[in-house]
N, C-alpha and C positions, 0 to 999 in steps of 0.2 A: 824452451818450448812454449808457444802460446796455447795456455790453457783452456783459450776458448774456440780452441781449434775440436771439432769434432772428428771422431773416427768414423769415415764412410766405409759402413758396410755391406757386403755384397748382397744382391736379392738373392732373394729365398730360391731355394733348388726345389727342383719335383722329377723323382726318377718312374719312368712310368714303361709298364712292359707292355706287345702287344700293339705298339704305336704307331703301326705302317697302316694302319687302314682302321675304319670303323669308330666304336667309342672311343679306345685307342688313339687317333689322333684328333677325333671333337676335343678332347681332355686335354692333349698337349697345347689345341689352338687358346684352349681358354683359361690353360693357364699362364700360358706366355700374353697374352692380353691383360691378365692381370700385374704384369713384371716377374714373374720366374722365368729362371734360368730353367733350362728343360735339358732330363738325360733321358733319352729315347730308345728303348731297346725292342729289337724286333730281329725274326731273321734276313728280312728284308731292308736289308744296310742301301742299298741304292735306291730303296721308294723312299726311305727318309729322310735322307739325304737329299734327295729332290724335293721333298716337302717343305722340309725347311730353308731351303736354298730357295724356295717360290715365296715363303713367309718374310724372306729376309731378314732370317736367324742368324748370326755371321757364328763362329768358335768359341765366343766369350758369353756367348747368350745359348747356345744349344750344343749338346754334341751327341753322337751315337754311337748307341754299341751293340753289336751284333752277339746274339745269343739266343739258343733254344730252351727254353722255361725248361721243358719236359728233359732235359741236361741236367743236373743239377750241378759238375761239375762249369758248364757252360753259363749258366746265371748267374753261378756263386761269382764267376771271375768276373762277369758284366760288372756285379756290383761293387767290388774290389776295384776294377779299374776305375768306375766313377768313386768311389771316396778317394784314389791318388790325384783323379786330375780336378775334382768337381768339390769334395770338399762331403762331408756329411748332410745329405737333403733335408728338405722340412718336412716334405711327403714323399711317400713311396706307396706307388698304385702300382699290385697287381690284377693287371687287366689279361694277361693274356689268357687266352682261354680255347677249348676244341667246342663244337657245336656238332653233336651226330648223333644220328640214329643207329642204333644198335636192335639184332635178332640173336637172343640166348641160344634159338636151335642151331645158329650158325658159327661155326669154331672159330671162325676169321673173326668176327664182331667181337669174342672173348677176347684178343689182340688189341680189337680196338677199345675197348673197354680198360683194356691197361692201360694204353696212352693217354687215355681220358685223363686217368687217375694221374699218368705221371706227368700230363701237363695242368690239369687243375687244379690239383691238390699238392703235391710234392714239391712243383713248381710252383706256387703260392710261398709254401712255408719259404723255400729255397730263397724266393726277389728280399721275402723280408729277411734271409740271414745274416747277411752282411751286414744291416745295417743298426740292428737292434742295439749290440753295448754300444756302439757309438752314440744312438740317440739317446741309451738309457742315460751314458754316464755325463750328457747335455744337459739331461732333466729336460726333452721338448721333442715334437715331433709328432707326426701320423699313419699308421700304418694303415691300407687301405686295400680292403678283398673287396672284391667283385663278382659278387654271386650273382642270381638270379631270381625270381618269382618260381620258377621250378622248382628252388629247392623245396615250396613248402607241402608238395602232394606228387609221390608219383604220376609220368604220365606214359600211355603206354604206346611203346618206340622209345620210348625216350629214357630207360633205364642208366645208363653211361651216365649221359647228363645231368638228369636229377639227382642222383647219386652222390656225384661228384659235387654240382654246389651246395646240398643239402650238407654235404662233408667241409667245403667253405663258412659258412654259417656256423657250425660248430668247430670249427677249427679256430677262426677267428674268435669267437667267445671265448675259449679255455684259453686265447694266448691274451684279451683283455684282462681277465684278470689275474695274470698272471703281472701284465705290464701295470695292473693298478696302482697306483700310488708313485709312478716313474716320471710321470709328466709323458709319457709316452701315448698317445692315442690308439685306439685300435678301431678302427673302423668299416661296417660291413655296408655295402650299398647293391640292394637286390634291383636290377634293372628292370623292367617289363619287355614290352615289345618295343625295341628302339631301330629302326629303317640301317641297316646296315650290310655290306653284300652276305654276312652269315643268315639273317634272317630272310633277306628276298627269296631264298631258298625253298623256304617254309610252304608248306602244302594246304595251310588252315587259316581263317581267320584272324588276327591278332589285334584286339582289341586295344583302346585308348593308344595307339603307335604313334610313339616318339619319335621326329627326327633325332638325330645324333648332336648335334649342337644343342637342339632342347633337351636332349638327357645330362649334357657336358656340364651347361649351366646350372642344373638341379641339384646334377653332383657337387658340382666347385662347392654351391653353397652348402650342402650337408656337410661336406669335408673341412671348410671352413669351423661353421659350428662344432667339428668335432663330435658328430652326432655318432654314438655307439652303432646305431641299425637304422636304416632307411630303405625304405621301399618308395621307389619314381617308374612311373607316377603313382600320387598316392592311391590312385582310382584302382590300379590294379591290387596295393597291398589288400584293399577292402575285399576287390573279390578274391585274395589267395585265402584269408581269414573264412571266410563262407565257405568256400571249398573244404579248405581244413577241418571246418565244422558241421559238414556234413557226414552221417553216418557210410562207412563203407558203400554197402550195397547201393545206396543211392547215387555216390561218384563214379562206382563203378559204371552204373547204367548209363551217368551221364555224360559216361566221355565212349562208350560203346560204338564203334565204327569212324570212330575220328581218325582222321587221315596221321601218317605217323611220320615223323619227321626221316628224311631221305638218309638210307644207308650209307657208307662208304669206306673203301677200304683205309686201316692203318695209314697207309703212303699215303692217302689222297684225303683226310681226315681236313675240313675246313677252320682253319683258325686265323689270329692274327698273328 
């Protein structure tokens, strides 16, 4: 054997859930622009497939797998099937996510409020369980939630939601140090208002708004750095912190008759 033969190794994996549309797929384009191999999960197996089929992703550079986050049996396997055929990732982002307005008088919204929970949360923990002893026992790796600037102040309509990433945020924290000293990363990245068909939705204002490709590249590079918590852009972390730091009564007044993000049922619940 010639010993100055090197062993070509395969680029870096990135399994990302949520990829058929939105940050979701800003993320997969920038990380395949950086040379990862991309596993793509979403329940929409034929928008990614066509995505990628447009990027000119061929089977050895991307593949996809169909799964609903809010499953857990349905993710779990996602991610099982990508370590048979794809190998143990470098990163793994869950992105997917529901975006609704929810009414506590209304019994229906209680319904929705569970799926919130069983796709933002449950499903979160779920993308990353597959993957964890494998990258613990690598010593490397990044786990990657995808919260929001919501989580840091309720806002009102919007209980489900803030809820739920406010539940990402500290979810993600007890499983860092949990993974401390593993080589394992855990990382939380709170998005703001980034241009996506979940927020065109939106009934209000949304300040400092991100295109998607400019939020993708923010993120690459936080995830890169292995940054514990990030808020993109930073312009909004500064106003969730001032919010945070206002006394009740005062927030209260100031979000008083703010329009409230649009209801919808369970079945029709918008996500990636």
């Amino acid at each position: 054997m010639n010993t100055s033969e090197s062993t070509v190794l395969p680029a870096p994996l990135v399994f990302i859930t949520g990829a058929s549309s939105g940050i979701g797929q800003a993320l997969a384009a920038r990380f395949a622009r950086a040379g990862y191999r991309l596993a793509l999960v979403a329940r929409r197996t034929g928008d990614m497939q066509a995505w990628a089929d447009g990027q000119g992703l061929d089977a050895a550079r991307c593949r996809v797998y169909g799964a609903d986050v809010a499953d857990t049996d349905s993710i779990v396997a996602a991610g099982q099937a990508c370590l048979a055929a794809q190998g143990v990732p470098d990163v793994v982002i869950a992105n997917a996510g529901i975006s609704v307005g929810m009414d506590t008088t209304e019994r229906g919204d209680i319904d929705v409020m569970a799926r919130t929970f069983a796709t933002n949360n449950t499903g979160l923990a779920a993308t990353f369980h597959p993957f964890v002893t494998a990258m613990t026992a690598r010593g490397s790796g990044a786990l990657v939630g995808i919260g929001s600037v919501a989580a840091i102040r309720g806002l009102p309509g919007h209980g489900a939601y803030c809820a739920s990433k406010a539940a990402v945020v500290a979810y993600c924290e007890s499983l860092r140090g949990e993974l401390r000293g593993s080589g394992v990363a855990v990382v939380t990245v709170l998005p703001g208002y980034v241009d996506t068909p979940l927020t065109q939705q939106n009934r209000y204002s949304m300040p400092f708004l991100l295109s998607a490709d400019t939020f993708a590249d923010r993120a690459f590079d936080a995830i890169q750095a292995r940054a514990s918590y990030r808020v993109i852009p930073w312009q909004m972390g500064v106003v969730a912190k001032l919010l945070r730091a206002l006394p009740n009564a005062w927030f209260d007044r100031l979000l008083a008759g703010r329009p409230r993000k649009h209801r919808q049922s369970a079945a029709t619940a918008s996500r990636d």
